[in-house]
GUVO-225373 format. One line per 8 residues: number of its first residue (from 1); for each residue x, y, z of N, C-alpha, C. Coordinates in steps of 0.1 Angstrom, whole numbers, m for minus. Example, Ala and Ser with C-alpha at 12.3 -4.5 7.8 and 13.67 -1.06 7.14 Angstrom:
REM residues 2
1> 132,m57,78,123,m45,78,132,m33,78  128,m22,71,137,m11,71,129,0,79
REM end
This chain:
REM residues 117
1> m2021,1,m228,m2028,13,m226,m2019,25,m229  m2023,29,m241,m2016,45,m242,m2015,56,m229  m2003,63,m230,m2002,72,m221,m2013,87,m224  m2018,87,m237,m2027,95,m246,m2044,90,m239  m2042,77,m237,m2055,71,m232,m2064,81,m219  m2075,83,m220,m2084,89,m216,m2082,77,m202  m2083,64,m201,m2080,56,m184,m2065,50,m187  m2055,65,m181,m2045,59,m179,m2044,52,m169
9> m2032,45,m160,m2025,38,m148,m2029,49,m143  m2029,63,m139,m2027,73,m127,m2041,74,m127  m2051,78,m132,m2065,78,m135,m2068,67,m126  m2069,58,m132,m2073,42,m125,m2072,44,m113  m2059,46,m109,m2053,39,m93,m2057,47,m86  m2062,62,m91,m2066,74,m83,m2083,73,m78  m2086,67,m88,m2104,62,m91,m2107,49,m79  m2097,40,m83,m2092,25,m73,m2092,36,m57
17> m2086,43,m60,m2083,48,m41,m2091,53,m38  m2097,62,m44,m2109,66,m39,m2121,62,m38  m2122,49,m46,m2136,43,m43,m2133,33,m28  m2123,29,m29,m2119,20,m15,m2121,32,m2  m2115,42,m4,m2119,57,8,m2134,56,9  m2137,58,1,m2154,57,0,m2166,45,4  m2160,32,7,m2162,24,9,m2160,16,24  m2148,21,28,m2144,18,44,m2154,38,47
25> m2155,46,41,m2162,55,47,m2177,52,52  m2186,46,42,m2197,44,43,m2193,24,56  m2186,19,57,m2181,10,68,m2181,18,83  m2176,31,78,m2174,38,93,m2189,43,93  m2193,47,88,m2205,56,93,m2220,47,97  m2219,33,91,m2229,26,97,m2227,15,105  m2215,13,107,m2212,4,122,m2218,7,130  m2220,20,135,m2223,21,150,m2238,17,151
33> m2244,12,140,m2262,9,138,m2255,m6,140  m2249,m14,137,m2246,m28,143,m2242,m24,159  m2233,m16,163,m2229,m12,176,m2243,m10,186  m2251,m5,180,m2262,4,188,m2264,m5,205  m2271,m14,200,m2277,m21,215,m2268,m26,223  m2252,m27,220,m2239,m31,229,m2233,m16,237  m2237,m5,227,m2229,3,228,m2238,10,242  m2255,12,242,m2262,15,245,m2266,2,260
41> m2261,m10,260,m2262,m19,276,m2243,m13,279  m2234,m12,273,m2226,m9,281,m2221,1,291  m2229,17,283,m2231,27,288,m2244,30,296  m2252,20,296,m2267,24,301,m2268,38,299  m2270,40,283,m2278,50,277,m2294,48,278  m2300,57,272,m2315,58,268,m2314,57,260  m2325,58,247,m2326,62,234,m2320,74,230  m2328,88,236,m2321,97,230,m2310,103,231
49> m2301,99,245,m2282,100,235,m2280,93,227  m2283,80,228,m2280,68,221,m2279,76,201  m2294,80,199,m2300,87,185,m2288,98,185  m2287,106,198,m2276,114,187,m2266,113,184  m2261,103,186,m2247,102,182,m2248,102,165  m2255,100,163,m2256,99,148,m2259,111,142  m2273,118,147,m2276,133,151,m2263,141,144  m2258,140,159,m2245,147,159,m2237,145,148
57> m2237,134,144,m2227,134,133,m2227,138,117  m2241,138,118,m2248,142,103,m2248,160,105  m2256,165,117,m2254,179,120,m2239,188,116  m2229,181,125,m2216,187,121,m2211,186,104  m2215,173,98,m2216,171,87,m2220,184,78  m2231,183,77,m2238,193,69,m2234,205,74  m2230,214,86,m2230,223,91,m2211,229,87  m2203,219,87,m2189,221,80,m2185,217,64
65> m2199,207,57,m2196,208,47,m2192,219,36  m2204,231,34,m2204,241,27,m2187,247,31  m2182,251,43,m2167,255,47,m2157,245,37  m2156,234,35,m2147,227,28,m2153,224,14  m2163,233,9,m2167,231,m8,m2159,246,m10  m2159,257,m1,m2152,263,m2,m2136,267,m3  m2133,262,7,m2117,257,6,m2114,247,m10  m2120,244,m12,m2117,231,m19,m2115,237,m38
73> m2129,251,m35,m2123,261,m45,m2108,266,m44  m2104,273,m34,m2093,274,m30,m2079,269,m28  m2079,263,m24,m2066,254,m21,m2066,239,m28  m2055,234,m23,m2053,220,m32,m2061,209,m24  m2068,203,m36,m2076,198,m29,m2071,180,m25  m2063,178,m29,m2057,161,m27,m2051,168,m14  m2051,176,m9,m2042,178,6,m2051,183,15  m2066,185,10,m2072,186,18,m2082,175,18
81> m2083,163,7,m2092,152,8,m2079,142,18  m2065,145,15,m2058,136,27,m2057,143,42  m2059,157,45,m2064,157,58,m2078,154,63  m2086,153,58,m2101,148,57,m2096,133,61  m2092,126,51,m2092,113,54,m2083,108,72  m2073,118,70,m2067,116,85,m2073,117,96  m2080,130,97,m2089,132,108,m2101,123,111  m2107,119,98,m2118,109,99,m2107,97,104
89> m2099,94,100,m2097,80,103,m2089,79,121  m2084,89,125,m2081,96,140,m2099,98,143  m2106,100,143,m2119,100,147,m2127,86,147  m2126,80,138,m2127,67,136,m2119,58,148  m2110,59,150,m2099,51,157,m2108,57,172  m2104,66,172,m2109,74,187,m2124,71,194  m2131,65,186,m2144,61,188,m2144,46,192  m2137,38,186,m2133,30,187,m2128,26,207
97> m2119,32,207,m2117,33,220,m2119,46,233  m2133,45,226,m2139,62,235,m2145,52,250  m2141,57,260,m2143,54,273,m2158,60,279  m2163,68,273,m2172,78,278,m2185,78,265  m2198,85,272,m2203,85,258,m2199,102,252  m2192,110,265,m2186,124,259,m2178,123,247  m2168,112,249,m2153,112,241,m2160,103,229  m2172,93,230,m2176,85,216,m2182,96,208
105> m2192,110,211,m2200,116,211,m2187,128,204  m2180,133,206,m2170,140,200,m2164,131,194  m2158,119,192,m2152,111,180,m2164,112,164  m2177,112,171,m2184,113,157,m2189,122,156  m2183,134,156,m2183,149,151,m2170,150,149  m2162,148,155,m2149,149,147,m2150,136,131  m2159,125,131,m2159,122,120,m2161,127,110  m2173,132,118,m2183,144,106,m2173,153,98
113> m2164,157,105,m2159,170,104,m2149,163,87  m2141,150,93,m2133,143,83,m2138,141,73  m2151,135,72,m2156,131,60,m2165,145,52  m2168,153,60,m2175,169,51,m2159,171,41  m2149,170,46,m2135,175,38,m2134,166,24
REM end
């Protein structure tokens, strides 16, 4: 492969990483629909906290998207798609081991917030 080539090595591996980001992203965002009925007897939730966690997560989503299409005109964007990915993946983790349904309930709005970047 020419260095002239339209799919160089840097192209590729950059395309490779981001489709794998994109991939464990959509892993994080629909686990908690396998989680639902453990997550929901452990905490004896109802239905509708149980619904918004997801709510929540789509809400903040769309609601901090448009702020990081703007930034993104702005500033460098591979340093704000790697803080995006950090916070999601610190929100991710944090959900993971949320004790409360306050702290699981703020993990996926702090997801929201990682994956809108």
């Amino acid at each position: 492969m020419s260095e002239s080539s339209h799919w160089n090595r840097k192209n590729l591996s950059v395309l490779i990483l981001l489709t794998l980001v994109n991939l464990f992203n959509y892993f994080g965002r629909y686990v908690l629909v396998a989680l639902l009925p453990a997550i929901q007897k452990e905490m004896r939730l109802s239905d509708t906290p149980l619904g918004l966690l997801g709510t929540a997560f789509m809400v903040v989503y769309f609601a901090v998207s448009p702020l990081f299409g703007w930034l993104g005109d702005r500033w460098h964007r591979f340093r704000l798609m790697s803080f995006g990915v950090f916070l999601w993946s610190l929100a991710t983790a944090a959900g993971a081991f949320a004790g409360t349904y306050s702290s699981l309930l703020g993990a996926r709005m702090g997801g929201g917030i990682g994956e809108a970047s």
